[in-house]
N, C-alpha and C positions, 0 to 999 in steps of 0.2 A: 721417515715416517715411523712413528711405533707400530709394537703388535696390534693398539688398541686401532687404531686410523690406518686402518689399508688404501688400496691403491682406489677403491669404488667410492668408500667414505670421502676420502680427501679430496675427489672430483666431484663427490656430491657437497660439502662443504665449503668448496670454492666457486661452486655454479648458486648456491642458493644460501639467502640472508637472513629470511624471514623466522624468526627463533622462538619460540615460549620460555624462557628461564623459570626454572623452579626451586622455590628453597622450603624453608623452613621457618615461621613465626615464632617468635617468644614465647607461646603458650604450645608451641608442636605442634599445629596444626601446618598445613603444606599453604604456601602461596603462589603467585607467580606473576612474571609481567611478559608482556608483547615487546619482542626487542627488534635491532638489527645488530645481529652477529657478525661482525668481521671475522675473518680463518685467515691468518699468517702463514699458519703449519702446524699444527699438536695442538694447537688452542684458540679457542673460541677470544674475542674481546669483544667489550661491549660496554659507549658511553652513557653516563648517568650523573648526576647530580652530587656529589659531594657526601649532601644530609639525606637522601635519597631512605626511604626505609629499606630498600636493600641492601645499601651499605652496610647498616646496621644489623639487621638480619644475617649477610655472610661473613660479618666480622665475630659475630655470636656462634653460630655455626654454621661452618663453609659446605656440607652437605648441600650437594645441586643436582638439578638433572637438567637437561635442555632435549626439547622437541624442534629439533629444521624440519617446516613445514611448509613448502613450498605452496603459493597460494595457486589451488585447480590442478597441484599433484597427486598423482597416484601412489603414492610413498612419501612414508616420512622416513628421520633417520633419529632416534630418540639415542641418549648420552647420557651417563651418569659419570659424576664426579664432584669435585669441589669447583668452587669459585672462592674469589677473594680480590681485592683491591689491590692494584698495580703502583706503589710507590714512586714517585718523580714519574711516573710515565703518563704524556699529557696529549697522547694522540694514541687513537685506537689503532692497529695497521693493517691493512688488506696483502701484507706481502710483497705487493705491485704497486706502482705511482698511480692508480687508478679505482674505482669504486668497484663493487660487487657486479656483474651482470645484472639483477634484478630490484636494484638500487636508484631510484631517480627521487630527486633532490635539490631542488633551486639552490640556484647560486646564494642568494642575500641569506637563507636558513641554513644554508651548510656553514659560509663564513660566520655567521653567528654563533654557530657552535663550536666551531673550532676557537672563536676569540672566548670562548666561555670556559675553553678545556688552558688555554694559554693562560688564563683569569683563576685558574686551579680553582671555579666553582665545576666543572664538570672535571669527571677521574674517570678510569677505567679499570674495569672489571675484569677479569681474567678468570678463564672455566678450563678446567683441564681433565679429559676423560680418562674415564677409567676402564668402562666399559659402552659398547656401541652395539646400535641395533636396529636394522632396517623393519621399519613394521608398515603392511601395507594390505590391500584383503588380496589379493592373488599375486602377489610381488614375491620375488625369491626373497627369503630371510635370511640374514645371516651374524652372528651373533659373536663380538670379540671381545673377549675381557683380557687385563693387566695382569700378571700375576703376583705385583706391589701393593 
């Protein structure tokens, strides 16, 4: 694990999917979408559409933050860093031969998607933090930045 994902992060990133990705518009103003995050280890991945406006937005500038926001949790865990588009890479990965815990998903919608990522109309996104930060109203906080 890096400095930035300690031992609390990376069990809260591995228990929970539910992501806000945030970037940045062509005109600077902030945007964002409702994702599901997969956590391999050190990085966030996440499927999307090829010509997606996001694509294009983090290929213009990779500046991101992403909020894991666990739906009816008490804490979240907010991330800053870049994102950018994974080259030849056509499956997101959980790490493990298995889905997220908090992850349900028909059969006929998930194979579709994976023939759509095989079809290299969906790609994957890749978020890599820099800094991490438990934010919650009576939650202990605790705050790790990179120093690259």
């Amino acid at each position: 694990m890096s400095e930035v994902i300690g031992a609390e992060e990376d069990a809260f990133l591995r228990a929970h999917s539910r992501v806000f990705l945030l970037g940045v518009r062509a005109d600077g103003s902030p945007t964002g979408w409702p994702m599901v995050g997969l956590y391999p280890g050190g990085a966030l991945e996440f499927s999307t559409y090829g010509r997606s406006q996001k694509v294009r937005d983090f290929a213009r500038n990779p500046a991101a933050a992403c909020v894991v926001a666990p739906a009816g949790g008490e804490r979240a865990l907010t991330l800053r860093g870049t994102c950018a588009m994974v080259e030849g890479q056509h499956v997101p990965s959980t790490g493990t031969d298995s889905a997220p815990p908090d992850v349900s998903v028909a059969d006929g919608i998930a194979e579709g998607a994976r023939a759509r990522m095989r079809a290299g109309k969906r790609v994957v996104l890749r978020f890599v933090p820099d800094s991490a930060r438990f934010v919650a109203g009576d939650a202990p906080r605790t705050d790790r930045r990179s120093d690259g």
